[in-house]
Backbone as ProteinMPNN parsed JSONL, in Angstrom:
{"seq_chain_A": "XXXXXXXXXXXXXXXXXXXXXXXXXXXXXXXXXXXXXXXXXXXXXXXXXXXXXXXXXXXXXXXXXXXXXXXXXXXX", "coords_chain_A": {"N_chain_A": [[11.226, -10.903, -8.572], [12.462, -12.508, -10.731], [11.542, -11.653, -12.617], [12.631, -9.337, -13.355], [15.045, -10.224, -13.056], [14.938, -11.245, -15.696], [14.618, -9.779, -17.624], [17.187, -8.313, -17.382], [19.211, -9.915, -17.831], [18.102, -10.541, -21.021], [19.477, -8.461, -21.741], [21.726, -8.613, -21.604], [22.278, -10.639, -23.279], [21.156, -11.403, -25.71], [20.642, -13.131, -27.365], [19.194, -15.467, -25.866], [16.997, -18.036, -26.038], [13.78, -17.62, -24.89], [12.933, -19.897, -23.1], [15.446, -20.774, -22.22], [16.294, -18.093, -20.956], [14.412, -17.554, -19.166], [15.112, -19.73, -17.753], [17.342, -19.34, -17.021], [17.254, -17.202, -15.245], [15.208, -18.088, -13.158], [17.46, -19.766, -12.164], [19.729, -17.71, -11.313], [17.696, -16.723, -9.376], [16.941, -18.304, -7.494], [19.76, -19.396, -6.747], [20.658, -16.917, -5.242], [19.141, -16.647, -3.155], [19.376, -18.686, -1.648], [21.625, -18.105, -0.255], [21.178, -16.206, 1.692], [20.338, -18.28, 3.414], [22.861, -19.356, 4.604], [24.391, -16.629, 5.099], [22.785, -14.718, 6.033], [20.65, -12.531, 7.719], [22.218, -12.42, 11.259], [23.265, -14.82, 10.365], [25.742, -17.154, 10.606], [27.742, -16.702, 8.963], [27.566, -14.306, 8.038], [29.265, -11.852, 7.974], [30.415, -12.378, 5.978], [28.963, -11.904, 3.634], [29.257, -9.48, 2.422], [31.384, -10.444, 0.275], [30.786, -12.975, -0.75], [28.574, -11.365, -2.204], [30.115, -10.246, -4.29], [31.555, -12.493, -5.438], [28.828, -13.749, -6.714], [27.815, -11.411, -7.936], [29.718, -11.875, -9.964], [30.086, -14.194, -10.917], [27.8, -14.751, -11.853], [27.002, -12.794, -14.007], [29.242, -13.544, -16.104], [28.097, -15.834, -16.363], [25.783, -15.727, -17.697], [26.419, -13.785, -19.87], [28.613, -15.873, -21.357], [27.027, -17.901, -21.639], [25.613, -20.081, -24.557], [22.891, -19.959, -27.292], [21.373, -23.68, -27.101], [23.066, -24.12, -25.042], [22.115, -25.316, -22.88], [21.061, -28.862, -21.34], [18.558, -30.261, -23.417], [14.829, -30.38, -23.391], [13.211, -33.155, -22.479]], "CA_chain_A": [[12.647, -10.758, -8.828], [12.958, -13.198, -11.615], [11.115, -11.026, -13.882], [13.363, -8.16, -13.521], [16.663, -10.623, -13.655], [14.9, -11.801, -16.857], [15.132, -8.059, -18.349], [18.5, -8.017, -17.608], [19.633, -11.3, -18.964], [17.922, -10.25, -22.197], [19.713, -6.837, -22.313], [23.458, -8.93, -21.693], [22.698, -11.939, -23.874], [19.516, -11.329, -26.579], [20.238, -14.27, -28.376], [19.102, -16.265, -25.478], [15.833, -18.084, -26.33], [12.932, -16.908, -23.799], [12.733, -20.435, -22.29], [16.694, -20.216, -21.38], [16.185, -17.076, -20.239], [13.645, -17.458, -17.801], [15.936, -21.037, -16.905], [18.869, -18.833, -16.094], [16.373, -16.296, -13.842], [15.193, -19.162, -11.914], [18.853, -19.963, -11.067], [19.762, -17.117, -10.631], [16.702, -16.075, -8.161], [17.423, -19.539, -6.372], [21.379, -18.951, -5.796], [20.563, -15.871, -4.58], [17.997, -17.062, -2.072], [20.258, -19.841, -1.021], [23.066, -17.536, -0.027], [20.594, -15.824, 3.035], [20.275, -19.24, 4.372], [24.052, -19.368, 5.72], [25.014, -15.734, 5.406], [21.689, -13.861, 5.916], [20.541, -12.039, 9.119], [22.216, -12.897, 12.333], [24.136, -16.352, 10.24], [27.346, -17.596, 11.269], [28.875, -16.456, 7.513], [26.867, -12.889, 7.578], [30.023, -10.716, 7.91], [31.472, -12.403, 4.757], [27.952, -11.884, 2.785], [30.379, -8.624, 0.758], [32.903, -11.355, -0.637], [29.935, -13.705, -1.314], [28.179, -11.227, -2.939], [31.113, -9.98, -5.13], [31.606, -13.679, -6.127], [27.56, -14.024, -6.947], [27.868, -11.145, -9.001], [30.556, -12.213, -11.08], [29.68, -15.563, -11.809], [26.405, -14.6, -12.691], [27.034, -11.605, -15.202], [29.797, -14.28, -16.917], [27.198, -17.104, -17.12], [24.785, -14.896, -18.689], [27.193, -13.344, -21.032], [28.751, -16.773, -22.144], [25.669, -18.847, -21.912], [24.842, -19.557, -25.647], [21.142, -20.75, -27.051], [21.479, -24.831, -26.656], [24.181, -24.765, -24.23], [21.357, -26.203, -21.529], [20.735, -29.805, -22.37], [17.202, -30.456, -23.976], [13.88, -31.079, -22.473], [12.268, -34.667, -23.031]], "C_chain_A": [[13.035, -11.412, -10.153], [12.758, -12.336, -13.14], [12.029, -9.288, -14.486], [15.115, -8.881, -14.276], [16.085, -11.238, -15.067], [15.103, -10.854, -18.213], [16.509, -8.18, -18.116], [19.074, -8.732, -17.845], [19.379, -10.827, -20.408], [18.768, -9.236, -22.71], [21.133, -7.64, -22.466], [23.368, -9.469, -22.781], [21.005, -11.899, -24.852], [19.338, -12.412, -27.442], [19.651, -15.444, -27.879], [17.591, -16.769, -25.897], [14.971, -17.921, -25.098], [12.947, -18.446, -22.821], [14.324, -20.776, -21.789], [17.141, -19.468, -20.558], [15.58, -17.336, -19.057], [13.943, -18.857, -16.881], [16.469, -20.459, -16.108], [18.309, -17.825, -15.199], [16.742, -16.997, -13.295], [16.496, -19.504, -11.171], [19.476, -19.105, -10.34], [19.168, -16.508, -9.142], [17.397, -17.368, -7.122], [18.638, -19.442, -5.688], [21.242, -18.027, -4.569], [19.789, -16.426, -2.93], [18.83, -17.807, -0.953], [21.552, -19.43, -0.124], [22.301, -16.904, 1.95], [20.087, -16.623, 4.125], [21.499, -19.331, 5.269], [24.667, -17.928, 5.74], [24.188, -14.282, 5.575], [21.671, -13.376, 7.334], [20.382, -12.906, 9.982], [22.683, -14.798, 12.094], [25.426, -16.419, 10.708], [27.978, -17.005, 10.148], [28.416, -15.051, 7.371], [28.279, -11.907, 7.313], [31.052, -11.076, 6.183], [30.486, -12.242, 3.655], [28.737, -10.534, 1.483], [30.799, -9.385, -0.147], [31.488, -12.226, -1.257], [29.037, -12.943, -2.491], [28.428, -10.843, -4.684], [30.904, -11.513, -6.279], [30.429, -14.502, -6.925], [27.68, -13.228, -8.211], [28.819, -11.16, -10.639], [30.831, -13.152, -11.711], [28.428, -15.047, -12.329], [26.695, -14.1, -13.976], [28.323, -12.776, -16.205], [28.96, -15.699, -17.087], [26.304, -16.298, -17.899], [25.531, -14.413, -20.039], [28.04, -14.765, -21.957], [27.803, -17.876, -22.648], [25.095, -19.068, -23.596], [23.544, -20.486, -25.778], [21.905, -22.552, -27.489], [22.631, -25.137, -26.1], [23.66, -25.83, -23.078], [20.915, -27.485, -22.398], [19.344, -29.902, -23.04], [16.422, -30.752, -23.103], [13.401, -32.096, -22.76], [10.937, -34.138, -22.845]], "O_chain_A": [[13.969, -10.873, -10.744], [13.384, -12.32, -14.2], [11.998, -8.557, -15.476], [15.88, -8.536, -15.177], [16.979, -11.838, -15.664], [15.545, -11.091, -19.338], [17.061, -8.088, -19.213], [20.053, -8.203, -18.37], [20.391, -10.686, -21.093], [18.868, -9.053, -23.923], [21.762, -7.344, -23.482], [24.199, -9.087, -23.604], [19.952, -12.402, -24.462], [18.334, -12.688, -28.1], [19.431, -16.397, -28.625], [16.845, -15.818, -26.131], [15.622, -18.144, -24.077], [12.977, -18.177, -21.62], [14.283, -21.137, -20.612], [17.982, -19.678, -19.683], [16.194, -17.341, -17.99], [13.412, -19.154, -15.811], [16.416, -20.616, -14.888], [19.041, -17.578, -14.241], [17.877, -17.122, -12.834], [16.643, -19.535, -9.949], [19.816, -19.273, -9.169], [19.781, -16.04, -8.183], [18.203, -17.22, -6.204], [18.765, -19.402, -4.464], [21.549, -18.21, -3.391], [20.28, -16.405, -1.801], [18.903, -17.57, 0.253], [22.281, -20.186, 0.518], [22.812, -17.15, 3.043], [19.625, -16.267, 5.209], [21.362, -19.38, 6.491], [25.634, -17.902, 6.501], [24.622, -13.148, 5.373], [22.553, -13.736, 8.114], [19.501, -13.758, 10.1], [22.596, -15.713, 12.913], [26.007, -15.461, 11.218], [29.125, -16.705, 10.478], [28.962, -14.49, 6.421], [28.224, -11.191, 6.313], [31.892, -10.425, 5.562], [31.0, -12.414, 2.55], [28.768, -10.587, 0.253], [30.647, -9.114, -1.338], [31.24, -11.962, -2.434], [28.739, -13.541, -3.525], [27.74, -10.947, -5.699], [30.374, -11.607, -7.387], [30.652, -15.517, -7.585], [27.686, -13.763, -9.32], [28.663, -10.714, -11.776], [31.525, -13.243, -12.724], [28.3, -15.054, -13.553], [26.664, -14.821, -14.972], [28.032, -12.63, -17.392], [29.271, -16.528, -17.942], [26.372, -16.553, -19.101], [25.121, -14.736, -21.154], [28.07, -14.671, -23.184], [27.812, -18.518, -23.698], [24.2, -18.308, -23.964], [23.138, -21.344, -24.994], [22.935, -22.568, -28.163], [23.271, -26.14, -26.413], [24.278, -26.746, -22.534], [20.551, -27.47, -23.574], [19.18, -28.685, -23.123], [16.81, -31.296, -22.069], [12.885, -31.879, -23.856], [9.954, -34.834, -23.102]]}, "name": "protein", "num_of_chains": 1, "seq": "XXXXXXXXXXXXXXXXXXXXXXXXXXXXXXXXXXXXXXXXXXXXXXXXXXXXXXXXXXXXXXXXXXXXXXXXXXXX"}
Protein backbone atom coordinates (compact mmCIF):
# COMPACT_ATOMS: atom_id res chain seq x y z
CA UNK A 1 0.00 0.00 0.00
CA UNK A 2 2.64 2.48 0.83
CA UNK A 3 4.19 2.11 -2.44
CA UNK A 4 1.19 2.99 -4.35
CA UNK A 5 0.31 6.03 -1.72
CA UNK A 6 3.94 6.98 -2.54
CA UNK A 7 2.96 7.35 -6.43
CA UNK A 8 0.33 9.39 -5.53
CA UNK A 9 1.96 11.75 -3.15
CA UNK A 10 4.54 12.31 -5.89
CA UNK A 11 1.87 13.04 -8.58
CA UNK A 12 0.07 15.87 -5.83
CA UNK A 13 3.29 17.28 -4.41
CA UNK A 14 6.70 16.49 -6.78
CA UNK A 15 8.70 18.75 -4.97
CA UNK A 16 8.59 16.47 -2.07
CA UNK A 17 12.05 14.92 -1.47
CA UNK A 18 11.82 10.92 -1.78
CA UNK A 19 12.67 10.52 1.94
CA UNK A 20 9.47 12.86 2.87
CA UNK A 21 7.64 11.13 0.62
CA UNK A 22 7.96 7.76 1.67
CA UNK A 23 7.61 9.62 5.58
CA UNK A 24 4.21 10.86 4.58
CA UNK A 25 3.25 7.07 3.03
CA UNK A 26 4.17 5.53 6.21
CA UNK A 27 1.68 7.90 7.94
CA UNK A 28 -0.49 7.73 5.86
CA UNK A 29 -0.53 3.67 5.60
CA UNK A 30 -0.47 3.77 9.57
CA UNK A 31 -3.63 6.25 10.02
CA UNK A 32 -5.28 4.25 7.80
CA UNK A 33 -4.61 0.98 9.58
CA UNK A 34 -5.41 2.56 12.87
CA UNK A 35 -8.89 3.57 11.84
CA UNK A 36 -9.97 -0.55 11.40
CA UNK A 37 -8.99 -0.96 14.92
CA UNK A 38 -12.17 1.04 16.33
CA UNK A 39 -14.29 1.23 13.22
CA UNK A 40 -13.34 -1.95 11.27
CA UNK A 41 -15.41 -5.20 11.02
CA UNK A 42 -18.04 -5.81 13.59
CA UNK A 43 -16.39 -2.36 15.90
CA UNK A 44 -18.49 -0.36 18.02
CA UNK A 45 -17.71 2.93 15.51
CA UNK A 46 -18.13 0.68 12.12
CA UNK A 47 -21.36 2.39 10.95
CA UNK A 48 -19.58 5.81 11.16
CA UNK A 49 -16.37 4.32 9.16
CA UNK A 50 -18.20 6.77 5.80
CA UNK A 51 -17.70 10.09 7.93
CA UNK A 52 -14.29 8.76 9.12
CA UNK A 53 -13.33 7.98 5.90
CA UNK A 54 -14.45 11.32 4.29
CA UNK A 55 -12.43 13.05 7.09
CA UNK A 56 -9.18 10.62 6.30
CA UNK A 57 -9.47 11.57 2.89
CA UNK A 58 -9.42 15.11 3.29
CA UNK A 59 -6.85 15.59 5.67
CA UNK A 60 -4.67 13.50 3.86
CA UNK A 61 -4.93 14.97 0.19
CA UNK A 62 -4.41 18.65 2.15
CA UNK A 63 -1.30 17.40 4.04
CA UNK A 64 0.17 16.15 0.97
CA UNK A 65 -0.67 19.12 -1.06
CA UNK A 66 0.61 21.67 1.63
CA UNK A 67 3.41 19.64 3.00
CA UNK A 68 6.55 21.52 1.68
CA UNK A 69 10.33 19.88 1.40
CA UNK A 70 11.78 20.70 5.17
CA UNK A 71 8.54 21.17 6.73
CA UNK A 72 9.37 17.64 8.77
CA UNK A 73 11.96 18.42 11.37
CA UNK A 74 15.51 16.92 10.55
CA UNK A 75 17.01 13.61 11.23
CA UNK A 76 20.05 13.48 13.77
Amino acid sequence: ARVSLNDLIAEINPSLPDAERETLALFISASMEGQAIFAGYEKPWRERMPWLMELARRSFVTLVRDLRPGDLPALD
